[in-house]
N, CA and C atoms as an extended XYZ file, in Angstrom:
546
Properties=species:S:1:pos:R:3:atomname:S:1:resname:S:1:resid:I:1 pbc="F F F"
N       -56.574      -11.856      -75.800 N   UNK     1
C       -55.169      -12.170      -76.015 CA  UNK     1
C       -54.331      -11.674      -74.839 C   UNK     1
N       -54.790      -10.611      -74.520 N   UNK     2
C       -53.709      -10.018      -73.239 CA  UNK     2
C       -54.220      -10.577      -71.996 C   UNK     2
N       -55.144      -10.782      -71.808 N   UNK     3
C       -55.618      -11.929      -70.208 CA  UNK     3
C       -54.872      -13.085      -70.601 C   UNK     3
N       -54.945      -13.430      -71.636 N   UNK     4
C       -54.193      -15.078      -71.616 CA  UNK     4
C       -52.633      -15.063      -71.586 C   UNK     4
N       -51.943      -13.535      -72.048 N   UNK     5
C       -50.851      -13.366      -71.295 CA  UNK     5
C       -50.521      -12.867      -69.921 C   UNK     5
N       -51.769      -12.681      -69.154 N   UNK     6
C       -51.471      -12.521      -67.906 CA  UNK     6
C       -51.386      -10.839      -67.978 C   UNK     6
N       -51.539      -10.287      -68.624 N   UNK     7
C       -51.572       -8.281      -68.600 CA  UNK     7
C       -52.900       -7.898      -68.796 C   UNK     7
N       -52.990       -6.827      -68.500 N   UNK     8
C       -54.312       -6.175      -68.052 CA  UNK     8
C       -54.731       -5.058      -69.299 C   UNK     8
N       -55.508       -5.673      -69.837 N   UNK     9
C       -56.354       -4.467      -70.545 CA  UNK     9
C       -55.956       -3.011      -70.836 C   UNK     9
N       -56.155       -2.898      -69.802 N   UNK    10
C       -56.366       -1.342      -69.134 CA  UNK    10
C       -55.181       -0.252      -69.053 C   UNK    10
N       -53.740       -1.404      -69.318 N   UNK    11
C       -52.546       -1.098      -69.292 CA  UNK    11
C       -52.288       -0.990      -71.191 C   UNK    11
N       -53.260       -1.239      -72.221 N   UNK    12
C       -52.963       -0.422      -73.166 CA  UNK    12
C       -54.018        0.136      -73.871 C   UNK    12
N       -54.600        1.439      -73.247 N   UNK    13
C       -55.379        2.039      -73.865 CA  UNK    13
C       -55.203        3.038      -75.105 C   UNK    13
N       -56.445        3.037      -76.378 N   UNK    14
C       -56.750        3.443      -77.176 CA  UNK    14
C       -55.844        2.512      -78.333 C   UNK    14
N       -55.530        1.619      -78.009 N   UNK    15
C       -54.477        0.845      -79.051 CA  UNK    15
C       -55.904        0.036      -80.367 C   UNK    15
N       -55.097        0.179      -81.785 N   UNK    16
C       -55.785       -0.350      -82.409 CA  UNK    16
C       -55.942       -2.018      -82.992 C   UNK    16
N       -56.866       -2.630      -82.049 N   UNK    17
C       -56.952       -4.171      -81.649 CA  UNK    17
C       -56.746       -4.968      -82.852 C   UNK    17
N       -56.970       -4.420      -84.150 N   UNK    18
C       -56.823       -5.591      -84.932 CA  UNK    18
C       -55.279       -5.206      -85.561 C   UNK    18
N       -54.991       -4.566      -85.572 N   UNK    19
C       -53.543       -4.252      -86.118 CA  UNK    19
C       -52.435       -4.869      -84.875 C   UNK    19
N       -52.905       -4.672      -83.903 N   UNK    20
C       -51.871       -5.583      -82.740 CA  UNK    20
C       -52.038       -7.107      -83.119 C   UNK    20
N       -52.958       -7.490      -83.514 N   UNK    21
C       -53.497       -8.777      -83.219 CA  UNK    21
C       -52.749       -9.446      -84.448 C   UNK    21
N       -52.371       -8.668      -85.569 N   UNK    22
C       -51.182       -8.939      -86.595 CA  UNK    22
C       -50.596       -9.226      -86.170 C   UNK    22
N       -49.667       -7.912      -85.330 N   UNK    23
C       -48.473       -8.203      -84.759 CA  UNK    23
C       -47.769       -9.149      -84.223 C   UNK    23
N       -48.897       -9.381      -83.164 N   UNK    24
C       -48.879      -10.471      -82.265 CA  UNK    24
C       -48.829      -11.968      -83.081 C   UNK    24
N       -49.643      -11.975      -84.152 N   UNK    25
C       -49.742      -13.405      -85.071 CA  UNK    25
C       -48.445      -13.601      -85.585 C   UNK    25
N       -47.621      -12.157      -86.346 N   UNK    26
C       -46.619      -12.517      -86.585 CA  UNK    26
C       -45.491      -12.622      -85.682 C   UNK    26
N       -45.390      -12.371      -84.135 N   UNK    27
C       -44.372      -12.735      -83.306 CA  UNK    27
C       -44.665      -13.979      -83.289 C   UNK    27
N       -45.721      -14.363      -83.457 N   UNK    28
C       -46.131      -16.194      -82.494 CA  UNK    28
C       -45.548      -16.523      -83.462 C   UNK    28
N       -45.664      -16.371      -84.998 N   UNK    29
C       -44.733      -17.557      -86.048 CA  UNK    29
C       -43.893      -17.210      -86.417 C   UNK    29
N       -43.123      -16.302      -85.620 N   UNK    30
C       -41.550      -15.804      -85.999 CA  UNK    30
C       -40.981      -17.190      -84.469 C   UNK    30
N       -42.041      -16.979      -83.177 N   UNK    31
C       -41.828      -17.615      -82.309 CA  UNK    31
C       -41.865      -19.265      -82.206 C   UNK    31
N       -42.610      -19.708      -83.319 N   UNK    32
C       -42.788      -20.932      -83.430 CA  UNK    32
C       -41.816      -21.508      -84.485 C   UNK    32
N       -41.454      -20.448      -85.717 N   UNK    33
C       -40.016      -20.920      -86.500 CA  UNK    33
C       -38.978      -21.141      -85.985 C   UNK    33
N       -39.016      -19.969      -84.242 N   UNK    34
C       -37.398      -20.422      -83.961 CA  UNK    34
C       -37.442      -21.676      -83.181 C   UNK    34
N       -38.696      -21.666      -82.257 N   UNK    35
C       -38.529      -23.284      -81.262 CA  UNK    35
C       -38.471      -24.286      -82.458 C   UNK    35
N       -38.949      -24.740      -84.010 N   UNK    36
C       -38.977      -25.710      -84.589 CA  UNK    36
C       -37.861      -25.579      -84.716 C   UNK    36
N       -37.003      -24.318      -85.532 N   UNK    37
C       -35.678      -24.259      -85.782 CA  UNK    37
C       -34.392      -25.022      -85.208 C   UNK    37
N       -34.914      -24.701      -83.602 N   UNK    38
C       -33.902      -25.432      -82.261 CA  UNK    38
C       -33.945      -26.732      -82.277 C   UNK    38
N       -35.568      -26.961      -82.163 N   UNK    39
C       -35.823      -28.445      -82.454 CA  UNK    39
C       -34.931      -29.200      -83.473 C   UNK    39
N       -35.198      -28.757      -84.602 N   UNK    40
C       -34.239      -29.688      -85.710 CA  UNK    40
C       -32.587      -29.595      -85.435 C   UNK    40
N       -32.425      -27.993      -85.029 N   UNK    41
C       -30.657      -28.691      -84.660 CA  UNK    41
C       -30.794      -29.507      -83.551 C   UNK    41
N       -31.195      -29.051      -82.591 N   UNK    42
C       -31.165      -30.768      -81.572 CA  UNK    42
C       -31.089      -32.006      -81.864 C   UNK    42
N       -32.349      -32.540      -82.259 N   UNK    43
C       -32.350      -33.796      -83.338 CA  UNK    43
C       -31.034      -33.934      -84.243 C   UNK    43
N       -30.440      -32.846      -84.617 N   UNK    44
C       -29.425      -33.004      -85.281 CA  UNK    44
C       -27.673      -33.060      -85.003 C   UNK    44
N       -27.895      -32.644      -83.936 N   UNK    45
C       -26.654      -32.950      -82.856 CA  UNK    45
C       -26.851      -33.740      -82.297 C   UNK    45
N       -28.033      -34.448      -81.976 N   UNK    46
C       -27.777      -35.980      -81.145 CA  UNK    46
C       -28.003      -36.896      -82.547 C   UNK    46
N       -28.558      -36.770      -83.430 N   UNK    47
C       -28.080      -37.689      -84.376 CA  UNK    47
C       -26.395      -38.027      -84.776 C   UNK    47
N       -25.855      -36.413      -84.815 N   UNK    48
C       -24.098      -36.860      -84.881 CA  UNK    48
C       -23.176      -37.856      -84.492 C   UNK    48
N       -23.943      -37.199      -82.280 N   UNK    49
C       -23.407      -37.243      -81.594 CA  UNK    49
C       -23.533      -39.180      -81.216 C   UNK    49
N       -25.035      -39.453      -82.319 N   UNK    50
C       -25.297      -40.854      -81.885 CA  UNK    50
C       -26.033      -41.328      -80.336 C   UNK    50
N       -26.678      -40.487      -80.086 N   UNK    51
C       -27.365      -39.949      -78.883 CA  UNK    51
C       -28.976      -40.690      -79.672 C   UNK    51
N       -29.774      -41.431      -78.445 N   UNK    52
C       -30.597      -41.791      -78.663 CA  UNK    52
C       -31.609      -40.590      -79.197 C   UNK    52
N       -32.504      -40.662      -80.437 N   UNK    53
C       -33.500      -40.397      -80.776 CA  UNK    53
C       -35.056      -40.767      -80.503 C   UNK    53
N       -35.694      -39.117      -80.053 N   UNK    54
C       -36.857      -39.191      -79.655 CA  UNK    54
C       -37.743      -40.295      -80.941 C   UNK    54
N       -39.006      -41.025      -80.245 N   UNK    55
C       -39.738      -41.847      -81.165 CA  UNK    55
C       -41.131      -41.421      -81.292 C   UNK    55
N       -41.582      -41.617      -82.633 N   UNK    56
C       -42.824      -41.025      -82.369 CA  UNK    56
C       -44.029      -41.906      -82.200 C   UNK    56
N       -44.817      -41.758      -81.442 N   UNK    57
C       -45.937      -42.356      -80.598 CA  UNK    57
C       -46.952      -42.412      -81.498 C   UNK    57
N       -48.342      -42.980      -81.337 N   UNK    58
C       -49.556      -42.706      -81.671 CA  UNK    58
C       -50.033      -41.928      -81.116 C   UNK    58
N       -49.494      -41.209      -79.935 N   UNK    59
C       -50.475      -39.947      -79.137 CA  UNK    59
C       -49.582      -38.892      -78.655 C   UNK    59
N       -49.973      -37.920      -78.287 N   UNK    60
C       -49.152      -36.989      -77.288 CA  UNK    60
C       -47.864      -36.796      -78.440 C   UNK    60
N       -48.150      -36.526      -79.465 N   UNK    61
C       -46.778      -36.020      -80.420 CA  UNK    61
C       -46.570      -34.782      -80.519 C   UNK    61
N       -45.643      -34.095      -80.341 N   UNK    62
C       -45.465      -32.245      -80.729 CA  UNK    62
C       -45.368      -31.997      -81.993 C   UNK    62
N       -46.305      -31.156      -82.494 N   UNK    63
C       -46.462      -30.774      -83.405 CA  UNK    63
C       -45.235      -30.387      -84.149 C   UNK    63
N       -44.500      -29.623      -82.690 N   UNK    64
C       -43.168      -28.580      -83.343 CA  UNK    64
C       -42.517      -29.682      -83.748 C   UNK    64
N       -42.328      -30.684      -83.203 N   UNK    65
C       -40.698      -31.567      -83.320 CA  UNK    65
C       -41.058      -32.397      -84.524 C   UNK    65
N       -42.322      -33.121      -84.862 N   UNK    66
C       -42.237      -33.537      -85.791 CA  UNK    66
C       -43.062      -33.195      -86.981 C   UNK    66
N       -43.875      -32.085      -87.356 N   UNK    67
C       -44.451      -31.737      -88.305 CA  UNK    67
C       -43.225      -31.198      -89.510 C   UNK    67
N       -44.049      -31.354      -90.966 N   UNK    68
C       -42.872      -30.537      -91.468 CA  UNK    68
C       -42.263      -28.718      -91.337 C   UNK    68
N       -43.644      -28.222      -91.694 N   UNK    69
C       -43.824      -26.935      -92.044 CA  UNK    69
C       -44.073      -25.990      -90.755 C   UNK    69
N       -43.667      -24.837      -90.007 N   UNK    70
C       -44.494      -24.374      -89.050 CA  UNK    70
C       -45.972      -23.969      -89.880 C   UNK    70
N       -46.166      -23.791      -90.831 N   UNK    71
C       -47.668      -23.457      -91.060 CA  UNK    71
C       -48.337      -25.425      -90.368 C   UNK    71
N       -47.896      -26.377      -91.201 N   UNK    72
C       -48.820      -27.605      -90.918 CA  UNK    72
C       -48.478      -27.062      -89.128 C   UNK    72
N       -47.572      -26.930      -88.023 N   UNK    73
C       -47.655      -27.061      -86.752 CA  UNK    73
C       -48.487      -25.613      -85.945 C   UNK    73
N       -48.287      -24.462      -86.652 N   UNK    74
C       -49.598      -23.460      -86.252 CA  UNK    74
C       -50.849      -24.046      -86.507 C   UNK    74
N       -51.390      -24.746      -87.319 N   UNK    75
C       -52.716      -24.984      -88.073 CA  UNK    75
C       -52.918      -26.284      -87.394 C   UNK    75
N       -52.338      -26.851      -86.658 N   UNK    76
C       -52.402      -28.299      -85.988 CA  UNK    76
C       -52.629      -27.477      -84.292 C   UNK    76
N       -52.114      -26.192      -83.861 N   UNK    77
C       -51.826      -25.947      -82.913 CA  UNK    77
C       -53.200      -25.321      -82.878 C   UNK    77
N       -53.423      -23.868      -83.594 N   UNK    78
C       -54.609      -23.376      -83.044 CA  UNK    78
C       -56.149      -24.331      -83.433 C   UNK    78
N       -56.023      -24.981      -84.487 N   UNK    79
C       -57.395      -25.755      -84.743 CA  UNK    79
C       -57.894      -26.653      -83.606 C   UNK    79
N       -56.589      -27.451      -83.027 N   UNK    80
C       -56.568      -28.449      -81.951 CA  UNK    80
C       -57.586      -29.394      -82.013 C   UNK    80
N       -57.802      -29.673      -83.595 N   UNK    81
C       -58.841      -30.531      -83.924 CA  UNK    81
C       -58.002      -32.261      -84.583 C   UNK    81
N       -56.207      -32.078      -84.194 N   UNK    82
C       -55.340      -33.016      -85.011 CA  UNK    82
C       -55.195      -34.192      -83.554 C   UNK    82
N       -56.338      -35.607      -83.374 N   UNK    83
C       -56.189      -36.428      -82.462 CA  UNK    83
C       -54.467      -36.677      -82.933 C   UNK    83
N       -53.908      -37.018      -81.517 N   UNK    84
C       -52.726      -37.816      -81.464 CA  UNK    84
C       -51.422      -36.462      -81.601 C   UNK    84
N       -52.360      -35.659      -81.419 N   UNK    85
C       -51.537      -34.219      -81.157 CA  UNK    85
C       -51.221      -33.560      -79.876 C   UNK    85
N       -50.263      -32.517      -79.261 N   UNK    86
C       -49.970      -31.974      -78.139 CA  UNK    86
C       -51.089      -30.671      -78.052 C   UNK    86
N       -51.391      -30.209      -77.321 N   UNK    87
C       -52.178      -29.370      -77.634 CA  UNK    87
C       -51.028      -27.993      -77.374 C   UNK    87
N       -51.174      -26.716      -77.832 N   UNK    88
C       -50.446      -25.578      -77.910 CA  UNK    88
C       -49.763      -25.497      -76.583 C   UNK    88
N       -50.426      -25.361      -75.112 N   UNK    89
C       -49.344      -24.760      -74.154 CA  UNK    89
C       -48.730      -26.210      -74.400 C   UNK    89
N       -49.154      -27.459      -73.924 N   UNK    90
C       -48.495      -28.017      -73.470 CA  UNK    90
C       -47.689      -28.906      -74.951 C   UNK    90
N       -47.642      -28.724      -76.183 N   UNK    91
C       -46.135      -28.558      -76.679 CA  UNK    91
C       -45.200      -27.754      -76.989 C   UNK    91
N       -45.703      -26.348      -76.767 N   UNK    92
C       -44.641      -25.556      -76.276 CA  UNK    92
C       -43.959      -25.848      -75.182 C   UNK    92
N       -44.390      -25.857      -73.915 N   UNK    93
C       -43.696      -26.425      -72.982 CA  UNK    93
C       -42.615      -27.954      -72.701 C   UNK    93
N       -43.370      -28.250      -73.706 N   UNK    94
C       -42.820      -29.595      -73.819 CA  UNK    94
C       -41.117      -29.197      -74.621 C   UNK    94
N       -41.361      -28.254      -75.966 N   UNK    95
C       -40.267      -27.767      -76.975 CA  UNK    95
C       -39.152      -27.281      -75.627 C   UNK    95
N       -39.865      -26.336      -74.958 N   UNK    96
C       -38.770      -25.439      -73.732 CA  UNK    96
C       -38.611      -27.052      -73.398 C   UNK    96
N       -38.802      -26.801      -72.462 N   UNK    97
C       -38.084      -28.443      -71.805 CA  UNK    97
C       -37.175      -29.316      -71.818 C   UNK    97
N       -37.277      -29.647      -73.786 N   UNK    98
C       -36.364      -30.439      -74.036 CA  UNK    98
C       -35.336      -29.769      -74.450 C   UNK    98
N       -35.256      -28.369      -75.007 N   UNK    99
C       -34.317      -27.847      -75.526 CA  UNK    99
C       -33.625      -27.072      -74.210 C   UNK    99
N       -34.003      -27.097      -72.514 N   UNK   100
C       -33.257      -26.294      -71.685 CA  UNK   100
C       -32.592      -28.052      -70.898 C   UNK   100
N       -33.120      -29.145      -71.170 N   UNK   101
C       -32.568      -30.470      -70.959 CA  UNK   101
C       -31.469      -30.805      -71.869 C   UNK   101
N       -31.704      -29.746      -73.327 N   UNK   102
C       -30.503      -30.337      -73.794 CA  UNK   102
C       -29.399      -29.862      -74.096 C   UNK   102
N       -29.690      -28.774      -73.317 N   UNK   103
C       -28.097      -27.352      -73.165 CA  UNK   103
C       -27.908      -28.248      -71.897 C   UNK   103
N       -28.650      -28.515      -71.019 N   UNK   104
C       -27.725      -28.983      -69.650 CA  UNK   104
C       -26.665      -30.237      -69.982 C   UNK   104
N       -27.597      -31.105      -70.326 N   UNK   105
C       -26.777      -32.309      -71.111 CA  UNK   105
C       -25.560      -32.012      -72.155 C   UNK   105
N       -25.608      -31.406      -73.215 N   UNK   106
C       -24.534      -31.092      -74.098 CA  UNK   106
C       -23.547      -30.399      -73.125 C   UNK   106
N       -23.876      -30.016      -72.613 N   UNK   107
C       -22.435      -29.420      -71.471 CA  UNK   107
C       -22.032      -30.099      -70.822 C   UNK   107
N       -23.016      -30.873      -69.737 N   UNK   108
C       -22.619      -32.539      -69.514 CA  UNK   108
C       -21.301      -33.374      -69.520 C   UNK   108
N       -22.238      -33.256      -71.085 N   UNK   109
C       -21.858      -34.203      -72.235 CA  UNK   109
C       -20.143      -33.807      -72.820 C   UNK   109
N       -20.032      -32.700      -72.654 N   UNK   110
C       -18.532      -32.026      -73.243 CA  UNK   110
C       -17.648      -31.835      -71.912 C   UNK   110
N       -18.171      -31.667      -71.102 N   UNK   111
C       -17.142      -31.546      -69.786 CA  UNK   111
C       -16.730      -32.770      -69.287 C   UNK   111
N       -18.246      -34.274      -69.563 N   UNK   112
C       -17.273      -35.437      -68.995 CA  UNK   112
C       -16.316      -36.071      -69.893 C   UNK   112
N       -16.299      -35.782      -71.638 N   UNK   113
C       -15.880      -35.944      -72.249 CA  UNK   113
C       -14.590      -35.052      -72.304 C   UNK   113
N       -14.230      -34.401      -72.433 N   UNK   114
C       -12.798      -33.578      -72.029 CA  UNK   114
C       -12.203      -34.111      -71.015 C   UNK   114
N       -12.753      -34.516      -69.347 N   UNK   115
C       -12.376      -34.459      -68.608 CA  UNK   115
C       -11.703      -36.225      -68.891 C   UNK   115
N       -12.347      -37.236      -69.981 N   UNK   116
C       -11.829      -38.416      -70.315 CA  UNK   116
C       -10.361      -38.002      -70.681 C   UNK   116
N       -11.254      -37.112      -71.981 N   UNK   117
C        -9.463      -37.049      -72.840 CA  UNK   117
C        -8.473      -36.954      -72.134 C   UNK   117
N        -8.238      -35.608      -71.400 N   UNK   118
C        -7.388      -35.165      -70.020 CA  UNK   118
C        -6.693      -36.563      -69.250 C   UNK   118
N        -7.852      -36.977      -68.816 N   UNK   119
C        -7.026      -38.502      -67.860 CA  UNK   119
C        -6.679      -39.261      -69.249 C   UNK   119
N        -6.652      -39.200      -70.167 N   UNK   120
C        -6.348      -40.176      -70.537 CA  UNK   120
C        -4.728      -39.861      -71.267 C   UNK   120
N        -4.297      -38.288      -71.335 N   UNK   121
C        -3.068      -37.873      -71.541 CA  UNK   121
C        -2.397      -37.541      -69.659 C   UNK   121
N        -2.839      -38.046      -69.014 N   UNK   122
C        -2.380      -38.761      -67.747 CA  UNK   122
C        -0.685      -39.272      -68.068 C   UNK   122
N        -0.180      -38.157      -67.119 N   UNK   123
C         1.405      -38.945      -67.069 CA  UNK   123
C         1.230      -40.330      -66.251 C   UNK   123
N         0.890      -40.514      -65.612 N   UNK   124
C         0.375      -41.391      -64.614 CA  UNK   124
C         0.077      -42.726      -65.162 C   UNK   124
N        -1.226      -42.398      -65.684 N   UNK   125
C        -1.499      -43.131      -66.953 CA  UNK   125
C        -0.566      -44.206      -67.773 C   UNK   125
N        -0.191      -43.237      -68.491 N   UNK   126
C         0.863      -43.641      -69.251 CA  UNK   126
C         2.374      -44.154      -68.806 C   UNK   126
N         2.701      -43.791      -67.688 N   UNK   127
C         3.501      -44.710      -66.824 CA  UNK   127
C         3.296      -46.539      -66.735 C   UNK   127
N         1.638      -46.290      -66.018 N   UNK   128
C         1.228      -47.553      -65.754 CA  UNK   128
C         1.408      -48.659      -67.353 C   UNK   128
N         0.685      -47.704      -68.154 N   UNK   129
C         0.864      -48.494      -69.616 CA  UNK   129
C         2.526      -49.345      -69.392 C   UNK   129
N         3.649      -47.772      -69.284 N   UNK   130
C         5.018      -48.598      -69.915 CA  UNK   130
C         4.934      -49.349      -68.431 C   UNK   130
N         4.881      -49.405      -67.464 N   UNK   131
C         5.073      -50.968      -66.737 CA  UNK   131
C         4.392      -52.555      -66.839 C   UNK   131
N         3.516      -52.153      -67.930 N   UNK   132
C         2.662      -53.137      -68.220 CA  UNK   132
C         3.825      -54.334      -69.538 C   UNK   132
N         4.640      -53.337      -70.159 N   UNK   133
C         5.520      -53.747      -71.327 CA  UNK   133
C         6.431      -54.223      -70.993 C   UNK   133
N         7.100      -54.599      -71.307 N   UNK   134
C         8.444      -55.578      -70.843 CA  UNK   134
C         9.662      -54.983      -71.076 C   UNK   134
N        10.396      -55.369      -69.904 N   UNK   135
C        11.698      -54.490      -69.588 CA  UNK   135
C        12.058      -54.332      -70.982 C   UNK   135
N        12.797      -55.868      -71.144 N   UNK   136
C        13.347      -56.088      -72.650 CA  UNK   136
C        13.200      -54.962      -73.781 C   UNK   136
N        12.283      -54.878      -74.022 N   UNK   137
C        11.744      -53.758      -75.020 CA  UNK   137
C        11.627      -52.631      -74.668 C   UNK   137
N        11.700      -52.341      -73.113 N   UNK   138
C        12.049      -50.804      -73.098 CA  UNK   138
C        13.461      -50.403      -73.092 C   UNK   138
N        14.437      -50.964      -72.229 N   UNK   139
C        15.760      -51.082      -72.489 CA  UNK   139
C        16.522      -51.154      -74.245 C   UNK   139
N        15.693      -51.782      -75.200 N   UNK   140
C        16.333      -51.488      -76.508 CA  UNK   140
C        15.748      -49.810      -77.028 C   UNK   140
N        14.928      -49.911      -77.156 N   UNK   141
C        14.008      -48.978      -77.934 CA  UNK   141
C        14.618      -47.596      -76.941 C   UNK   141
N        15.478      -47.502      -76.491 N   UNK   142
C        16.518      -46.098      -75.559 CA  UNK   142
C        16.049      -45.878      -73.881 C   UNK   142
N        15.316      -46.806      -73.641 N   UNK   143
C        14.883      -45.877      -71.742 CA  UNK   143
C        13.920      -45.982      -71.503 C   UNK   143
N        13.430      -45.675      -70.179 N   UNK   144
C        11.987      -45.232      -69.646 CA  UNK   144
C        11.593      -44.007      -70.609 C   UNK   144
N        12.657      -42.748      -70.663 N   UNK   145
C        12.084      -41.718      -70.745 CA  UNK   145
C        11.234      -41.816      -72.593 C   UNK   145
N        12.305      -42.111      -73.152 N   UNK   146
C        12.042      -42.742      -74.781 CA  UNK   146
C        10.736      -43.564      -75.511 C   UNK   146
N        10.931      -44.554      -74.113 N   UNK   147
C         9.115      -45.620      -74.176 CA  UNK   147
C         8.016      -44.262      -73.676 C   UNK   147
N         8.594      -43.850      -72.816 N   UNK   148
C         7.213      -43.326      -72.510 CA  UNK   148
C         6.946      -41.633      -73.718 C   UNK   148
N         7.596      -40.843      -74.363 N   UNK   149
C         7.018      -40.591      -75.501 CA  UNK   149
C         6.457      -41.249      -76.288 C   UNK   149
N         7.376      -42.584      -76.563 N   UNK   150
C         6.659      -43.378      -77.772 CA  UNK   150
C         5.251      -43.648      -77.690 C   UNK   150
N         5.085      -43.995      -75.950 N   UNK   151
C         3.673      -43.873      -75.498 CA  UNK   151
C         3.049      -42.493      -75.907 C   UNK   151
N         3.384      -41.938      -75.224 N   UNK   152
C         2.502      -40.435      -75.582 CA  UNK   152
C         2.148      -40.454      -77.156 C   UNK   152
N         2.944      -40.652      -77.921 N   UNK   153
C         2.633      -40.097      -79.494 CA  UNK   153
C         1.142      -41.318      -80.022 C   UNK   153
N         2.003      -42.535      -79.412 N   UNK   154
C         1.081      -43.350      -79.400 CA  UNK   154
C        -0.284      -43.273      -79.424 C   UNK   154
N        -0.700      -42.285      -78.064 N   UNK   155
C        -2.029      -41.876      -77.333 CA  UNK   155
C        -2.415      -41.168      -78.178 C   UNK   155
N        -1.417      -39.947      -78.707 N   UNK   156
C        -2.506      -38.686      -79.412 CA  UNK   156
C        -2.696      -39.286      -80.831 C   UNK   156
N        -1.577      -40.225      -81.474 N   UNK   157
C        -2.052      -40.554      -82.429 CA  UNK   157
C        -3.672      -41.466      -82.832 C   UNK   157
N        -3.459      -42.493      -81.681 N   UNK   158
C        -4.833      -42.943      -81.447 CA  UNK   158
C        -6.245      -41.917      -81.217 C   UNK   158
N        -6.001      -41.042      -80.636 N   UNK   159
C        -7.160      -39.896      -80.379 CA  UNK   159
C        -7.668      -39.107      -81.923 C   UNK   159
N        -6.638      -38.967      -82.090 N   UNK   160
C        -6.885      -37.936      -83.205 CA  UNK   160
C        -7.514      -38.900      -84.554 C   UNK   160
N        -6.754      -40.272      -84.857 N   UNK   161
C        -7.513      -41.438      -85.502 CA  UNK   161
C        -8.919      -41.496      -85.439 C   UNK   161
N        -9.213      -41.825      -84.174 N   UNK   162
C       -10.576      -41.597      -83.683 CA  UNK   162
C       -11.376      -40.364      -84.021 C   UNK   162
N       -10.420      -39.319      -83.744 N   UNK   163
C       -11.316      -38.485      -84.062 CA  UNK   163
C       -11.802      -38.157      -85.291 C   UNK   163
N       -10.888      -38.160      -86.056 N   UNK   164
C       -11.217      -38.197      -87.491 CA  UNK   164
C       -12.495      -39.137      -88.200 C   UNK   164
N       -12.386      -40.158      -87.815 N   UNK   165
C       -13.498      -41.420      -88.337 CA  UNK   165
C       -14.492      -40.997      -87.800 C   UNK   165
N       -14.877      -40.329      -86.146 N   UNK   166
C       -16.587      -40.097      -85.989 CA  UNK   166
C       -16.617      -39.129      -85.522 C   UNK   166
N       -17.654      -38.574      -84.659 N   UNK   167
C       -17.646      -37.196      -83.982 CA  UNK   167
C       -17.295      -37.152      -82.353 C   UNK   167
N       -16.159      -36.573      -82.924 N   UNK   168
C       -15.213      -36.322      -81.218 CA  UNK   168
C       -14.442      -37.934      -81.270 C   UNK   168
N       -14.505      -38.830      -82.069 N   UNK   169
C       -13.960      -40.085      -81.657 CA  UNK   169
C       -14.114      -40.887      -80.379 C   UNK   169
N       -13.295      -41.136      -80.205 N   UNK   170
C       -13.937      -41.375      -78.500 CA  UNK   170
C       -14.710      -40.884      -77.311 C   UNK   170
N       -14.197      -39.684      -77.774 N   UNK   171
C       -14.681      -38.611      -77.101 CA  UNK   171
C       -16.263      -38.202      -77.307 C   UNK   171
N       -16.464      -38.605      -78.542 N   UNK   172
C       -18.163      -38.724      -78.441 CA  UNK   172
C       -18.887      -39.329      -78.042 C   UNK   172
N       -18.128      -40.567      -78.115 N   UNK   173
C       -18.764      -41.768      -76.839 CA  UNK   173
C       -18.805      -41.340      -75.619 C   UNK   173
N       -18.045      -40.523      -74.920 N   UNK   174
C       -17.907      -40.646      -73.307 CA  UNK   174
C       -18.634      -39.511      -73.697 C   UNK   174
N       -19.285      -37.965      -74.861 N   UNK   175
C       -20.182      -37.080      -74.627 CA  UNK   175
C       -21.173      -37.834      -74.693 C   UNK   175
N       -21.975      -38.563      -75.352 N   UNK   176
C       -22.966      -39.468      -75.853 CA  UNK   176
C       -23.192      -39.976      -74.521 C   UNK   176
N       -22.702      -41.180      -73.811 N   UNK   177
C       -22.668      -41.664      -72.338 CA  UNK   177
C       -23.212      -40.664      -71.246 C   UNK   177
N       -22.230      -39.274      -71.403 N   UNK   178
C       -22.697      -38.179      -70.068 CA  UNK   178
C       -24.097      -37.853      -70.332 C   UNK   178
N       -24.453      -37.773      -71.490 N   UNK   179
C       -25.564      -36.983      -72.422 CA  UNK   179
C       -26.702      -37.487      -71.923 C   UNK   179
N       -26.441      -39.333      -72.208 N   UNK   180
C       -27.610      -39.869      -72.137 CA  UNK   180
C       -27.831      -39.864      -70.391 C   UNK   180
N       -27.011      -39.884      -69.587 N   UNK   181
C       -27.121      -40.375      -68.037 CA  UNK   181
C       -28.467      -39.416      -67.626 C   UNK   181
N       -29.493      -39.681      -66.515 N   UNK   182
C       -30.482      -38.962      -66.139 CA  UNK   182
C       -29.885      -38.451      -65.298 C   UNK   182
């Protein structure tokens, strides 16, 4: 067990081998509850978020991501007798991977999405809108300055609409979009 972590023997002497070897069993499935754990909120924030979902194959499947139980994904992992399975390093590695791909992305995903909202409460913006409208109707309704609140309320009212009906409203679309980009 300690060569296959890369430490040396020799660095723990007189220790009693089968009582570590507990230990050690129970870090690995305290360690394998939390990567499944991550796994399912992932899957579960890009389900929200409407973010494409991983599919499952006839081969090369991770135990962690789609088994139910960590006992069925330990017992699939050390037997390594389950065809159409990952084998232990390499779906662990696979679990890291997707879950340090999908902190990069969700941040992504929230910074190009903010940075929408932002331009899109654009004085600028919203200028261009009231020149798009017709004098006529800005001149009754009190002014430039008057149209262009009406605009503004306009905007946040639309945002917040949105937001209410899905996740982030629009704004989940343009996280969803950053999310998915490679």
């Amino acid at each position: 067990f300690l060569r296959g972590m890369g430490i040396e023997e020799a660095d723990f002497p007189g220790r009693d081998s089968v009582a570590e070897m507990e230990k050690f069993g129970r870090e690995y499935r305290r360690m394998m509850e939390g990567l499944m754990q991550l796994l399912r909120k992932r899957a579960e924030e890009k389900g929200n978020a409407r973010v494409a979902q991983t599919v499952v194959g006839a081969s090369e499947v991770n135990p962690l991501k789609f088994l139910p139980t960590v006992d069925d994904a330990i017992v699939t992992i050390i037997a390594e007798r389950s065809p159409g399975f990952l084998a232990g390093e390499a779906a662990i590695a696979d679990a890291v991977r997707d879950l340090a791909q999908h902190h990069v992305r969700a941040w992504r995903g929230v910074q190009s999405a903010l940075r929408r909202m932002i331009d899109r409460f654009d004085p600028a913006a919203i200028e261009e809108e009231l020149k798009s409208s017709s004098a006529i109707g800005t001149l009754l309704s009190g002014g430039r300055s008057a149209k262009l609140w009406e605009l503004y309320q306009k905007r946040h009212r639309e945002i917040a609409q949105s937001a209410e009906s899905s996740f982030l409203g629009e704004i989940g679309a343009d996280f969803r979009d950053a999310y998915e980009e490679e």
